[in-house]
N, C-alpha and C positions, 0 to 999 in steps of 0.2 A: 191603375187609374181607369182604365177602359170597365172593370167590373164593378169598381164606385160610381161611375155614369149611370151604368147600367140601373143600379140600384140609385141611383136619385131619380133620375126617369120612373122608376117605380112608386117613387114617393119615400125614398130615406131619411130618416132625419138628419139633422143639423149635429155636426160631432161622431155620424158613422164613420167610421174606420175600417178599410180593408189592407190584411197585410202579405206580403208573399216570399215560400223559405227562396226560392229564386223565381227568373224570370227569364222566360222565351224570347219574348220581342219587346226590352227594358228599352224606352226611349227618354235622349235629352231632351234640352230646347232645339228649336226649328227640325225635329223630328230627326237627330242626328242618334244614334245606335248609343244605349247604354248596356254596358254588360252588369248583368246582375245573376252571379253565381253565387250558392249557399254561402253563407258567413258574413253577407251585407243584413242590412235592414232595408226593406225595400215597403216602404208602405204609403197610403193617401188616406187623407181626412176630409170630410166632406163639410162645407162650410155653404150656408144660404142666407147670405148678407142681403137687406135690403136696397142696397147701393152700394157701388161696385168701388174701391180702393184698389186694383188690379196695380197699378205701374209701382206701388211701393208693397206689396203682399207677399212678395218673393222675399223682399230683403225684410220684412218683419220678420218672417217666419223663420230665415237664415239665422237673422241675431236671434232668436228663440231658442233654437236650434243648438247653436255656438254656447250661450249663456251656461242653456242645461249642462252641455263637456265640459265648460270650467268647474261648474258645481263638482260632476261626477270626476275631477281629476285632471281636467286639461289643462288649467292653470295657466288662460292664458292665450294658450299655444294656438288654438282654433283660431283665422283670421277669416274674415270675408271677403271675397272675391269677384264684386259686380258682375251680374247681377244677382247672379244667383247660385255661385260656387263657395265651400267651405273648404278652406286649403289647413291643413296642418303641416308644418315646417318645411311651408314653401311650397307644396303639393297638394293636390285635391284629395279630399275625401270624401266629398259629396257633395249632393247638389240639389236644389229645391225647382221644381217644374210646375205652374200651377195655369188650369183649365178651366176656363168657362163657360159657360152654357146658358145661349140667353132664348127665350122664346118671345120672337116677334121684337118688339125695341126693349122687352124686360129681360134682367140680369136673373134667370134662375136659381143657377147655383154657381159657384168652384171647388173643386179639388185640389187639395196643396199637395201634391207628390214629393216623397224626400226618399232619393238613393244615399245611402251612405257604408261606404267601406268599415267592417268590423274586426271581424276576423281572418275575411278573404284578402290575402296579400295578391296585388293588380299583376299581371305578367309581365314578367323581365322586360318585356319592351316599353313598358308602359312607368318602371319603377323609378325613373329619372322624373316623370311627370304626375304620378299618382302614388297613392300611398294606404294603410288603414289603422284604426284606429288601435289593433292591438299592438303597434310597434312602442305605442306609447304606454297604452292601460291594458295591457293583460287580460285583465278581469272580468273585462265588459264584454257580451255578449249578446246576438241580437236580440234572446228573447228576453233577457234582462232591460234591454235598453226599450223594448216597444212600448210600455204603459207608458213611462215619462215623458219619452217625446209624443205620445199619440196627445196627451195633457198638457204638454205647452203650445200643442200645435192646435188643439182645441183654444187653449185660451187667448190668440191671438184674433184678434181685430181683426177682418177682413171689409168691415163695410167703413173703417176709420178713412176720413183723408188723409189731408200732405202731411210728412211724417214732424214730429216735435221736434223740436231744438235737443230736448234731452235724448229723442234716439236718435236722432244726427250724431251726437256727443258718443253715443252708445255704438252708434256705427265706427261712428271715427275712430276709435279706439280698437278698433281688429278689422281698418281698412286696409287691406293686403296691394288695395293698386295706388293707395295715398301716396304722390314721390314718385313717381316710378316715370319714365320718358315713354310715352306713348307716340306710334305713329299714324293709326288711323283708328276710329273714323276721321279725327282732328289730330292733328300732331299738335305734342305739346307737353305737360305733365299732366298725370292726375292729378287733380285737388279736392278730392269729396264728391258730394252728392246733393244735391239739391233736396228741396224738401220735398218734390214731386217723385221724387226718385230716379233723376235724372243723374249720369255722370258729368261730372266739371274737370274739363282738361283747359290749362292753363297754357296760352299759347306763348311763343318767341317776344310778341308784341305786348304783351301785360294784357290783355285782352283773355276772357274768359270767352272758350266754347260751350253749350250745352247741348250733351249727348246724350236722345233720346232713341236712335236707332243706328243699325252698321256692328260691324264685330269692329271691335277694341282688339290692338296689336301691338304687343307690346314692341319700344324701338329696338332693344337689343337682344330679342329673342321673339320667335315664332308664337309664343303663347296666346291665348284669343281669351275673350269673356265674347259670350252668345249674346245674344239681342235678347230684351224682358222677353220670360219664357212664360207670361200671362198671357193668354189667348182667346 
């Protein structure tokens, strides 16, 4: 991500792509440590929208993302994980990070970074919580997998607004926290997502919250979703 800056600062175009076999200093959202050793995909796309769609860009690009593994074989199994985590069977496998650069009140550009687990099985401590995608598909491989996703990650909207009733539907359908008893930032259940791309936790009182910042905790386990990782 930092040498996609670099090069937009330069003057890169729209749809450059840089990709990396691993990485030094892999970071999540709120600048939290991602590990990225060979056998992941570790790549960013550089996007110059004329108008910024930041608070729903993460989750376009995630269902993109997801969509593509069903094609290639996931059938399914890929859910998504507000805001911007892709779990396969319960477990993360990747995660969408995307950055902006505005100059003065104008919106330059963004970078949509996507870590995702390939071939690299996550370490024993991590195997309860992470996972990758060869336990599933064999087959796949990261440099097989770079053209497709660099091309759905290309053809996603980033200068779109609030997201459509159809990808609401499209979300909803491999919402990983839909259901689930949350206790902060709102205790309550998840219920979806708004079209802003806000989370909706449904409280005790029938009363809907709307969650646009705070880490999400899940009630009967430690798990977190980070804060929109647009920036």
């Amino acid at each position: 991500m930092d040498a996609l800056h670099e090069l937009a600062q330069a003057g890169a175009a729209a749809g450059t792509a840089v990709l990396a076999e691993e990485q030094g200093a892999g970071r999540g959202s709120r600048g939290r440590a991602w590990s990225s050793p060979r056998g992941g995909l570790w790549l960013s796309v550089l996007a110059r929208p004329a108008s910024a769609g930041l608070e729903v860009l993460s989750l376009r690009a995630g269902l993109a993302v997801a969509e593509l593994l069903d094609r290639l074989g996931a059938a399914g199994r890929v859910e998504l994980k507000w805001p911007n985590d892709l779990m396969l069977d319960d477990r993360k496998v990747g995660g969408i990070l995307c950055e902006a650069r505005w100059q003065g009140g104008t919106l330059a550009w963004v970078v949509v970074g996507l870590g995702l687990n390939v071939t690299n099985a996550p370490p024993p401590e991590l195997a309860g919580t992470a996972t990758h995608l060869a336990s599933v598909l064999p087959s796949l491989t990261p440099t097989g997998l770079a053209q497709p996703v660099v091309a759905v990650l290309r053809a996603v909207d980033a200068a779109a607004g609030p997201l459509t009733e159809v990808e609401r539907a499209r979300f909803a359908a491999r919402d990983w926290l839909r259901g689930r008893p949350v206790s902060a930032p709102a205790a309550g259940t998840a219920a979806g997502i708004a079209a802003d791309g806000a989370l909706l936790v449904r409280r005790a009182d029938g009363r809907t919250a709307t969650v646009r910042a705070g880490t999400v905790v899940l009630a009967a386990t430690t798990a977190t979703a980070d804060l929109p990782p647009c920036s």
